[in-house]
N, C-alpha and C positions, 0 to 999 in steps of 0.2 A: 806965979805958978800958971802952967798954959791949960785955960780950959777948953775941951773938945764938944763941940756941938754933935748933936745924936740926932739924927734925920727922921723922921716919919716910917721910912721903913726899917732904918733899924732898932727901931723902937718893937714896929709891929714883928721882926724876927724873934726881936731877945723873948717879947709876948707869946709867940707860937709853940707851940710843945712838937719839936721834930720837924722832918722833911713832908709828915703829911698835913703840915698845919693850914699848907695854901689849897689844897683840892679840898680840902674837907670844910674851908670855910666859903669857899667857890660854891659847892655840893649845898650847904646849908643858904647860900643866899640866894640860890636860884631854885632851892627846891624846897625849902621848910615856909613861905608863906602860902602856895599850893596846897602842899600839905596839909600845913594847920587851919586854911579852909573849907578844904574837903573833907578834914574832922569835924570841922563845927557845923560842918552840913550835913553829915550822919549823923549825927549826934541830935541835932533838930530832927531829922526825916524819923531815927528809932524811937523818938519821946513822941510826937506824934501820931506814928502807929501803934505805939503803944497805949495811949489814953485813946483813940477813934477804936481798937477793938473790932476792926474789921479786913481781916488778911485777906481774902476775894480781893479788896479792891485798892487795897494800901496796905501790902505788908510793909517791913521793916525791914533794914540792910542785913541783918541779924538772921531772919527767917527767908531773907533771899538769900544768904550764902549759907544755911542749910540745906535750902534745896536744890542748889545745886549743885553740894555736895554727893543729898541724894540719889541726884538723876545722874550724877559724872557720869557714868556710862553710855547712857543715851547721849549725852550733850554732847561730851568731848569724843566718842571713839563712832558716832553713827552721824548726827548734825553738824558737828561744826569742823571736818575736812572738806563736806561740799561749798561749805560756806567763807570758808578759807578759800577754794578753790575759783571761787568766784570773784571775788577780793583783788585775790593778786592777777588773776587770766586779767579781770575786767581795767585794773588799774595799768596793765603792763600794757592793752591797748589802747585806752585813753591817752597813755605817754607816745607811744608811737604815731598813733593819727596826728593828736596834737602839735608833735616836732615837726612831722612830714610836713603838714597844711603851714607851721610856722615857719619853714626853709624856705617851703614854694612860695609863700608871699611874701618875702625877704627877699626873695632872687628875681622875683617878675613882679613890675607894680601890675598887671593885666591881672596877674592870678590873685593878687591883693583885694584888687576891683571886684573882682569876679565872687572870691570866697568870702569875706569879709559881710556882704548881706546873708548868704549862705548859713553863714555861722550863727547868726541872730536870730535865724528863723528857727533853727534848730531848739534854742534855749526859751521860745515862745509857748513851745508844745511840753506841757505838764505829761513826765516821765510817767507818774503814779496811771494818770488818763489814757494812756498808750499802751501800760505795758502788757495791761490784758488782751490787747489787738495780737502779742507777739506770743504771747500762749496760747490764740488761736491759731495762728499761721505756724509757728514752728513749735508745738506745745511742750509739754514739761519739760523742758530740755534747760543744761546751761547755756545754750545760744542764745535763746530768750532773755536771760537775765542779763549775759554778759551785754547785750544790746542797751539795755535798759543802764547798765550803769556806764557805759561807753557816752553815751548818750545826754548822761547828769553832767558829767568831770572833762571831756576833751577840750569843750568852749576855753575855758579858763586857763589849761596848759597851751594853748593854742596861743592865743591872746598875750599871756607872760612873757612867752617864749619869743616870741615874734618881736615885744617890746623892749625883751632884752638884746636882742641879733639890734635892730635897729636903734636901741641907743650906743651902741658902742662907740668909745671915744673917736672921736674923728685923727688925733694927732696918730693914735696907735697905728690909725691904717695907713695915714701917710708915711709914717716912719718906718712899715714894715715894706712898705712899695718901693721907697727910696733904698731900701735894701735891696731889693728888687724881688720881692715875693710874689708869688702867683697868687689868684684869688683866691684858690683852695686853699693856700698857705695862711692868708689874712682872715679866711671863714676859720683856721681852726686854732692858729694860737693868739685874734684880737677875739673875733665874734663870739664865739661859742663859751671863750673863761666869761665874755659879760654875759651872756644869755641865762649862765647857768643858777646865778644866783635868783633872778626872776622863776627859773624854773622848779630851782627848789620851792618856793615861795607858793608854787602851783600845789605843788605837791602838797604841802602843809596846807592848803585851802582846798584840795578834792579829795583828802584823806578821811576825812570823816564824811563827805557825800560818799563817797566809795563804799566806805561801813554800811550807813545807812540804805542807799541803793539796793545794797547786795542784797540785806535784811527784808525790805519793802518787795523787791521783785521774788524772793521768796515767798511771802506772805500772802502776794497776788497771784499766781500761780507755778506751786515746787510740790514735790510728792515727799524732800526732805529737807534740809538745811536750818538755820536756827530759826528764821525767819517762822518759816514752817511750825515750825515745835512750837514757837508761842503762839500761832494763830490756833493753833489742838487743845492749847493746856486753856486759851478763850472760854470754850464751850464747855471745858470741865470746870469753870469757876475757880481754877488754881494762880491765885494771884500772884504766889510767889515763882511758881511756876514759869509766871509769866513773864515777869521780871527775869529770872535767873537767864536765857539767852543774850538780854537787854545788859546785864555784868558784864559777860565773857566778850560781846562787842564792843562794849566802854574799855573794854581792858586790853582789843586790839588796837584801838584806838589810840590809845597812849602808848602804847610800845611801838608802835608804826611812830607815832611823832616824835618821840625819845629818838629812835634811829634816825630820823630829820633833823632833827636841832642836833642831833652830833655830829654827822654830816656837813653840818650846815657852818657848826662852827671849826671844821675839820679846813673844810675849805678857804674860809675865812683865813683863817691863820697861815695857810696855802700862797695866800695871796698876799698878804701883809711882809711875806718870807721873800716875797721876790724884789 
């Protein structure tokens, strides 16, 4: 009698319950230990402030998503469109300087030489220590702030990007020359697929200075924004209060990166196709 050997994956099909057996176990192994420690860390923080009995100064997850239940109308419909709006302005110029400064010193080693101490020096000076100089010169304004987080995040996309353009594979360029491609041609279908994974890469490490930025240059000089709102609810002793802006920023925070990591692996798979 012929016996038929059964593979490892049809093992694991005949196991799977349906067509959505493989995302949902994808979903579950990229997303249920996160998860399940970000429970076990509210779960700590609510027992905590629960025995300390002191909301001014350590409320609870619990009594932070109360209040800012409470306040949704202030938070979500008066503070956090300016503070959105700083977010993406400030991050959508971070990426531009960054690329530009990253071409020019890709394209010229002079301008390499030139910017390259430039950029060092910029990343010396404590954002937080300056940014009140930029509420006196240009005051309550979004230029201020957008300066400020310009400021935190281009270093890094700069840098990335630059290291992605110049490692590109060497065969690729010769092989597209030999075709006989122009330079423009080999900057944009060798240099720029390699760049871009570096760049994503940027983005996923200035996404959360970005949050924070926006937040901080609020806090140092805004007449609104979230930043703003918890540095008011300070002087009212409202802990949860104070927290509750500090959520709704964690929460941009992950959804900004959730869009990155699928991006990320969008591309990926982009590349492996070819």
């Amino acid at each position: 009698m012929r016996q038929t050997s059964i593979s490892p994956n049809d093992l694991e099909k005949m196991r799977g319950a349906g067509p959505l057996a493989g995302p949902l176990s994808r979903m579950r192994e990229a997303y249920g230990p996160p998860l399940l420690l970000s429970a076990v860390l509210l779960i700590l923080w609510q027992v905590a402030a629960d025995r300390i009995q002191m909301g001014h100064i350590l409320p609870g997850p619990l009594q932070i998503l109360q209040r800012t239940w409470e306040l949704r109308q202030s938070l979500f419909f008066h503070h956090l469109p300016p503070t959105l709006l700083t977010i993406v302005c400030g991050w959508a110029l971070s990426v531009s300087i960054g690329v530009a400064l990253a071409m020019l010193m890709h394209f010229s080693a002079a301008m390499e030489a030139a910017l390259h101490p430039a950029l060092v020096i910029t990343q010396t000076i404590p954002v937080m220590c300056i940014s009140p100089l930029f509420v006196v010169w240009l005051g309550y304004t979004i230029q201020a702030r957008l300066i400020a987080v310009v400021l935190s995040t281009f270093f890094s996309i700069t840098l990335h990007t630059f290291d992605g353009l110049r490692g590109t594979d060497p065969k690729k360029r010769e092989l597209l020359r030999t075709f006989g491609a122009t330079r423009l041609q080999v900057f944009l279908r060798a240099e720029v697929p390699s760049a871009f994974p570096e760049l994503l890469t940027a983005l996923k490490m200035t996404l959360p200075w970005v949050v924070i930025d926006a937040a901080v240059a609020e806090w140092l000089g805004a007449n609104e924004g979230l930043g703003y709102f918890s540095r008011r609810m300070i002087s009212r002793m409202d802990g949860a209060a104070v927290f509750a802006p500090l959520f709704i920023l964690s929460a941009i925070a992950l959804i900004g990166m959730a869009i990155l990591q699928m991006a990320d692996r969008r591309f990926a798979a982009w590349r492996n196709e070819e």
